[in-house]
VONU-867304 format. One record per atom (N, C-alpha, C): residue in one letter; atom name; x, y, z. Coordinates in steps of 0.05 Angstrom, whole numbers. Layout:
N
+---+----+--------+--------+--------+
! r !  a !     px !     py !     pz !
+---+----+--------+--------+--------+
! A ! CA !      X !      Y !      Z !
...
+---+----+--------+--------+--------+
END
This chain:
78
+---+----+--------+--------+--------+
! r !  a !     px !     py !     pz !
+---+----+--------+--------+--------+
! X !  N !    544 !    274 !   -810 !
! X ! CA !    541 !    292 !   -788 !
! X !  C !    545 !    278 !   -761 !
! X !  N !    536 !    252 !   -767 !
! X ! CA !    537 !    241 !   -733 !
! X !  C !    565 !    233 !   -729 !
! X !  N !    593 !    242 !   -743 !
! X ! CA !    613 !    225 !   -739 !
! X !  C !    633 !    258 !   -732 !
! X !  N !    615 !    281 !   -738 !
! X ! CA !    628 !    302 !   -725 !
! X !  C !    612 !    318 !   -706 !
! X !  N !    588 !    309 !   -697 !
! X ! CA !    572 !    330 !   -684 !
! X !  C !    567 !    320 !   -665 !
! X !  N !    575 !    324 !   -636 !
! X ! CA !    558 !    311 !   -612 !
! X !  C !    527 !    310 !   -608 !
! X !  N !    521 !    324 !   -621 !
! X ! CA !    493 !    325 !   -616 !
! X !  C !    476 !    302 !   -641 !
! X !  N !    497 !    296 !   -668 !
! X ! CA !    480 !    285 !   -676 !
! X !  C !    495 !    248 !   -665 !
! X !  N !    522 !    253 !   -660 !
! X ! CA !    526 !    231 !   -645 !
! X !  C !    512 !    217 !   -623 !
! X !  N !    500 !    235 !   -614 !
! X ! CA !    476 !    229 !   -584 !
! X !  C !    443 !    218 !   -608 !
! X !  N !    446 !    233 !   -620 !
! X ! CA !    414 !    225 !   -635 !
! X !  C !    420 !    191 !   -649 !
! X !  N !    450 !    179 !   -654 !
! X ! CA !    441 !    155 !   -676 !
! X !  C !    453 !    133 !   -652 !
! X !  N !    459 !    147 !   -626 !
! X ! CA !    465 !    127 !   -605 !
! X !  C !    439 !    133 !   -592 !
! X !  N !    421 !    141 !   -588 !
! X ! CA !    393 !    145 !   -574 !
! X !  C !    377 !    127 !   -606 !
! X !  N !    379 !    128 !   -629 !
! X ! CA !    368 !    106 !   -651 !
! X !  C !    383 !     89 !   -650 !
! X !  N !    396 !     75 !   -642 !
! X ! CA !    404 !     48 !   -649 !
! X !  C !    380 !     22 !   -632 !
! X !  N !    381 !     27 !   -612 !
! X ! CA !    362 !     21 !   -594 !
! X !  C !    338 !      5 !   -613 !
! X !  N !    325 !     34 !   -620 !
! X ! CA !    302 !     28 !   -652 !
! X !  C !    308 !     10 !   -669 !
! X !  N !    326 !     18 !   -681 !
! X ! CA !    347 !      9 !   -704 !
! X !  C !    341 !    -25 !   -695 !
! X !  N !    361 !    -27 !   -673 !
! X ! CA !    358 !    -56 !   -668 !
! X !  C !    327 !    -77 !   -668 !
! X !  N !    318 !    -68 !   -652 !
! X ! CA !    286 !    -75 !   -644 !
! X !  C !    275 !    -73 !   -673 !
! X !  N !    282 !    -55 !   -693 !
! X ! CA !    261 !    -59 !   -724 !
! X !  C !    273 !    -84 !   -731 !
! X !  N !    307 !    -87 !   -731 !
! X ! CA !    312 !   -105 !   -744 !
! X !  C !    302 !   -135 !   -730 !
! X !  N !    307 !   -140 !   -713 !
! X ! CA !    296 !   -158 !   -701 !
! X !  C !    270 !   -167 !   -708 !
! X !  N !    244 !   -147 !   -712 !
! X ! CA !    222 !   -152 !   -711 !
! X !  C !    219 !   -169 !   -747 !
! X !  N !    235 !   -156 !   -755 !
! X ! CA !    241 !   -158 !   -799 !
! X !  C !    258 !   -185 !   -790 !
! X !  N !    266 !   -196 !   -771 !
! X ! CA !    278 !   -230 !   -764 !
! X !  C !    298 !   -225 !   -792 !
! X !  N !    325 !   -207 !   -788 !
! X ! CA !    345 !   -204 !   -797 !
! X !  C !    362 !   -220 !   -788 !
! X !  N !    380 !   -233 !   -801 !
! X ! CA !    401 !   -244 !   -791 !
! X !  C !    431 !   -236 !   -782 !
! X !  N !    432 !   -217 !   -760 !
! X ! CA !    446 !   -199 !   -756 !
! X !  C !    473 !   -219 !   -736 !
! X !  N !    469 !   -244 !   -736 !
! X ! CA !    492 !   -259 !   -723 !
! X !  C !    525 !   -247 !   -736 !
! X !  N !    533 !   -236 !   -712 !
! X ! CA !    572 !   -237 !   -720 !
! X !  C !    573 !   -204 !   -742 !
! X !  N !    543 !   -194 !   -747 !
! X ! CA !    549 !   -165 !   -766 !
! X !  C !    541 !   -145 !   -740 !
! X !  N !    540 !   -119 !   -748 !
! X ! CA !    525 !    -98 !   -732 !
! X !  C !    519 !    -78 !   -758 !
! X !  N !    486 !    -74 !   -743 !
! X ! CA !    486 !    -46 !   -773 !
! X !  C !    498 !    -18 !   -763 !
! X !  N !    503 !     -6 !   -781 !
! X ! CA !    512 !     22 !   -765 !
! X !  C !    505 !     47 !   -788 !
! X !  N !    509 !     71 !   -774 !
! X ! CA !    488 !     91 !   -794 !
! X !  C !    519 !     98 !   -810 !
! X !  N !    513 !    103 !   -831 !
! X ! CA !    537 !    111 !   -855 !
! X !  C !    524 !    144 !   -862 !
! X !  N !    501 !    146 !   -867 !
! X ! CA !    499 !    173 !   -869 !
! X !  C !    481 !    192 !   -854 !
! X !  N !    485 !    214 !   -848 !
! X ! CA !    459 !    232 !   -831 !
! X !  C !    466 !    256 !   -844 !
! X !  N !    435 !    262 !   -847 !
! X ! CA !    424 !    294 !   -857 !
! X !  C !    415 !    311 !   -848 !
! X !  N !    407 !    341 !   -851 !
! X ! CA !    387 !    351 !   -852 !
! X !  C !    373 !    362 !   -873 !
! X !  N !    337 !    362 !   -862 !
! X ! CA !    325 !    364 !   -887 !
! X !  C !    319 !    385 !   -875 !
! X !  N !    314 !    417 !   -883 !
! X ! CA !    292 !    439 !   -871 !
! X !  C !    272 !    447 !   -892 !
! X !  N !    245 !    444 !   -884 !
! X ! CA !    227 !    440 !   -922 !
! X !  C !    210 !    459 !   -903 !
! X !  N !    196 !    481 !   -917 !
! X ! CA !    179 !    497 !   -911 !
! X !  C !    151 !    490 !   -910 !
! X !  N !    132 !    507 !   -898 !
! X ! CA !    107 !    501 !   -897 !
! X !  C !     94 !    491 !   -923 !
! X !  N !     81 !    465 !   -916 !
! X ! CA !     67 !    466 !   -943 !
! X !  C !     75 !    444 !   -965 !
! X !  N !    105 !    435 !   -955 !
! X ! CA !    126 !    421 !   -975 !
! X !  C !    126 !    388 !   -967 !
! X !  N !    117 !    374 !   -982 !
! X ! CA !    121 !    346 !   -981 !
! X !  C !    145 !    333 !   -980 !
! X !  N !    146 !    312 !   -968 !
! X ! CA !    182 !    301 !   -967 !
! X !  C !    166 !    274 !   -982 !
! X !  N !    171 !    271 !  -1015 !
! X ! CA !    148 !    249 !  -1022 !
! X !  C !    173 !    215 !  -1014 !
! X !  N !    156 !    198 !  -1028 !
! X ! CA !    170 !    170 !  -1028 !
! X !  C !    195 !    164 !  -1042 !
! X !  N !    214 !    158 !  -1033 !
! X ! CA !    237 !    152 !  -1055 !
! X !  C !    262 !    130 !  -1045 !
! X !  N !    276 !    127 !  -1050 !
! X ! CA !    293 !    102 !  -1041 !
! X !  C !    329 !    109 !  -1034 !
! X !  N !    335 !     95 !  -1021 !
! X ! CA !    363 !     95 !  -1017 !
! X !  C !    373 !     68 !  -1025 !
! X !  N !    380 !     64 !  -1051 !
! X ! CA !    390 !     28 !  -1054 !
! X !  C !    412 !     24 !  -1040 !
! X !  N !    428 !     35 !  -1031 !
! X ! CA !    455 !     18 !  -1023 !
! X !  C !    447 !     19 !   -983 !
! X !  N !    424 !     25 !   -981 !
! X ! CA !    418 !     21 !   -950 !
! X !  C !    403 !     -5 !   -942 !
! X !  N !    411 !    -10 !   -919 !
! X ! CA !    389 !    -37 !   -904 !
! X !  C !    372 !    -24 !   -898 !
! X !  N !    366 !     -2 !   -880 !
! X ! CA !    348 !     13 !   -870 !
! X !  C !    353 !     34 !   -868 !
! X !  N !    328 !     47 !   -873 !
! X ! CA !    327 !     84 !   -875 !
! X !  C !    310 !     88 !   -862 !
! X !  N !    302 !    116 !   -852 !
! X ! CA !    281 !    128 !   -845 !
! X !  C !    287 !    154 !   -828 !
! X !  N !    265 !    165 !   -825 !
! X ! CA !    267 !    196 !   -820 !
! X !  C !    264 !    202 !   -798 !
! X !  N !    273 !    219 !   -770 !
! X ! CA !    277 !    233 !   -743 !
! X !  C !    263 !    255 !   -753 !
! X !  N !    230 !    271 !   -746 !
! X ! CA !    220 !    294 !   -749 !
! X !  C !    229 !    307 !   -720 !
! X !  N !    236 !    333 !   -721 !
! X ! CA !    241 !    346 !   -700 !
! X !  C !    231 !    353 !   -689 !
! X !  N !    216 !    371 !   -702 !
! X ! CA !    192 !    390 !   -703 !
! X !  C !    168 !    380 !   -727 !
! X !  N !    142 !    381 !   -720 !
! X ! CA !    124 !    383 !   -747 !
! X !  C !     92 !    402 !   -739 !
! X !  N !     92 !    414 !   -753 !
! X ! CA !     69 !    428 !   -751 !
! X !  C !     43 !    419 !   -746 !
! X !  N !     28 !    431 !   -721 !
! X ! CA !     -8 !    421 !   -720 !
! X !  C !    -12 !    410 !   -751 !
! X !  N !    -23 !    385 !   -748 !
! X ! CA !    -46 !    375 !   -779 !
! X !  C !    -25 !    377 !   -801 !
! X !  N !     -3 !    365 !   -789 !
! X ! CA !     24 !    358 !   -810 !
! X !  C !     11 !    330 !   -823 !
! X !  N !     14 !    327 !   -852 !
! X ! CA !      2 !    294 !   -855 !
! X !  C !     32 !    276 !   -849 !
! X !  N !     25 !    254 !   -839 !
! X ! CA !     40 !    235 !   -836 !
! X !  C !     51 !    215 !   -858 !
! X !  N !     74 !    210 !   -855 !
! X ! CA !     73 !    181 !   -878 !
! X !  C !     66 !    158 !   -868 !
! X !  N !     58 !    147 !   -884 !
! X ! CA !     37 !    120 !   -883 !
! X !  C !     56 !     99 !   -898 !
! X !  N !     82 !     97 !   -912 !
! X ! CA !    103 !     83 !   -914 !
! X !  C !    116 !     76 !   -891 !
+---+----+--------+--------+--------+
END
């Protein structure tokens, strides 16, 4: 999505920023590479619906952009 949508092009150039600063903090050895996002989604899950734990193996780093979340949404704690 972010390699045809300006808007999601603005969202993984407004995360890289992040992106960088996590990796740094995880003392990655990012000399002479750059990470860059390979894939973007959307998830739309209705009231009530868990997004539970699960993995992406062929990624360095993942994680989720909430847009929106509801009063007394539970949080993940991963």
């Amino acid at each position: 999505m972010h390699e045809v949508s300006p808007t999601f092009a603005e969202l993984q150039r407004r995360l890289l920023r992040h992106v960088r600063s996590f990796a740094s903090s995880l003392e990655f050895d990012l000399a002479h590479r750059e990470l860059t996002m390979t894939d973007c989604w959307v998830n739309i899950m209705p009231r009530q619906v868990v997004h539970t734990l699960h993995l992406h193996p062929l990624s360095t780093l993942s994680g989720t952009y909430y847009v929106k979340t509801p009063k007394g949404c539970p949080r993940s704690e991963v």
